[in-house]
N, C-alpha and C positions, 0 to 999 in steps of 0.2 A: 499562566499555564497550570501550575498547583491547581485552583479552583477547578478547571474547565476537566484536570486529570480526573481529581477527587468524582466531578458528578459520572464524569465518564464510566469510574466503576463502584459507585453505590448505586445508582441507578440502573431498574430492570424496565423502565418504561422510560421515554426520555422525550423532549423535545428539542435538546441542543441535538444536530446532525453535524458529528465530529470523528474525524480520524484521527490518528499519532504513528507516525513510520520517521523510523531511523535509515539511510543508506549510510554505512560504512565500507568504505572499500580498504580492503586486507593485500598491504604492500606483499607479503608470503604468498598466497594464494593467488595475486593479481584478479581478484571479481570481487564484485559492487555486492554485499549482503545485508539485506533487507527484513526488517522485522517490523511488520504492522500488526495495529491494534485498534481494532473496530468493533463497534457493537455486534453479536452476532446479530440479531432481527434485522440489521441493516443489510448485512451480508446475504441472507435468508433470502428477505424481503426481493434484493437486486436479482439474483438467480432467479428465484422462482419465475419474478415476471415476465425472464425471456424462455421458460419456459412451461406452458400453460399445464395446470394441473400435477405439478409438482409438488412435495413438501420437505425440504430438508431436515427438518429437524433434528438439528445440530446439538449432539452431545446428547440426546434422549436415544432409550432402547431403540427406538421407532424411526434412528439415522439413516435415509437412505444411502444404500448401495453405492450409487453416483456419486456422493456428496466432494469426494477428496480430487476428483477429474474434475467436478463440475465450479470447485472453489478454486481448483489450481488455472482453469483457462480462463476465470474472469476475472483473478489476479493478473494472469499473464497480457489480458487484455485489455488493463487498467495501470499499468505502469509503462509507461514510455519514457524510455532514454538513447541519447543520442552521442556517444563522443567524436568530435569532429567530423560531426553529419553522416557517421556509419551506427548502426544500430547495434544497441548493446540487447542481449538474448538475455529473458532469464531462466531459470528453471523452478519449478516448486519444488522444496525441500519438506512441506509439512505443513501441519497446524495443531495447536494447542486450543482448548477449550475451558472454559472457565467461566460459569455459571452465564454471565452475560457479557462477556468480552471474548474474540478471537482473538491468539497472536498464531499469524501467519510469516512462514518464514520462503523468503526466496534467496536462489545467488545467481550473476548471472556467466555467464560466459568468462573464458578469461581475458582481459584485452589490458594494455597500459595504459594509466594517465601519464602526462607528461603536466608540466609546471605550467604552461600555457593553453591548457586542451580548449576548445570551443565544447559546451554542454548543452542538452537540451534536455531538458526531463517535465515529463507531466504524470500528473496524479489523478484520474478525472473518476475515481470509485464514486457512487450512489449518485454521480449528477445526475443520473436518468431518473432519479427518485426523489429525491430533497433538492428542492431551488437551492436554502441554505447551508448545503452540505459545505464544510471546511474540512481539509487534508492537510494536517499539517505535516511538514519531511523537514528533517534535519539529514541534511547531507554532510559527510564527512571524509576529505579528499587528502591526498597530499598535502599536509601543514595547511591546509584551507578549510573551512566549516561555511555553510553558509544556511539558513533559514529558509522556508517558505510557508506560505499559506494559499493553497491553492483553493479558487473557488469557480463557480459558475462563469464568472467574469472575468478571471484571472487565471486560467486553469494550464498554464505553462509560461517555465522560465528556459530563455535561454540566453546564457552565461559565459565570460570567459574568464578559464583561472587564470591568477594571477598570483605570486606566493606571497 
């Protein structure tokens, strides 16, 4: 993971298509918050396509208008989760910019986990654009963590905690 971070952010042009999101869920708060970290041109790239003659350019004088509505619905429509088959909501909190990296920040709704929740969560950002795209999510629960790597082929887990 070090290696794949590193090219993640010295690279302004890339061929690896990779994501990194953290879920921690905040026992005070009771909601799952979310911090990803993605190429912006990927992010660019994904919008723009669904919507023709666009150009976001992200973090330039020349940022459209739209940009923070148009990042936060295809965030909100790129993170699926599910606690015991009811949907967890999220909200867009933001984003930060940094030459060729976004970190975007979500939290969602407030709900409980409990030690034995059933979960469902998927990641499916830029599949409509890179065959290769990888999402990795570090999820972090009640005394539980668990891994993924989501891909084309793989592109949901669903889980039951256990402590």
């Amino acid at each position: 993971r070090v290696i794949l971070m590193c090219l993640f952010i010295v690279s302004s042009t890339h061929d690896i298509h990779f994501s990194k999101s953290t879920i921690d869920y905040n026992e005070e708060t009771q909601t799952l918050q979310v911090v990803m970290n993605v190429f912006t041109d990927d992010l660019e790239l994904s919008i723009e396509r669904s919507h023709e003659g666009l150009n976001l350019e992200i973090g330039s004088a020349n940022q459209h208008e739209l940009t923070d509505s148009l990042v936060a619905a295809y965030l909100i429509d790129h993170i699926i989760c599910k606690n015991e088959m009811q949907d967890v909501n999220f909200k867009f909190i933001g984003f930060e910019y940094d030459y060729d990296i976004c970190y975007l920040y979500l939290e969602s709704d407030t709900f409980t986990v409990k030690l034995h929740d059933e979960f469902y969560l998927s990641v499916p950002m830029f599949f409509e654009v890179y065959d290769d795209q990888e999402n990795v999510v570090d999820l972090h629960l009640l005394k539980k963590d668990e891994s993924f790597i989501f891909t084309r082929q793989s592109s949901s887990y669903n889980f039951q905690r256990t402590p």
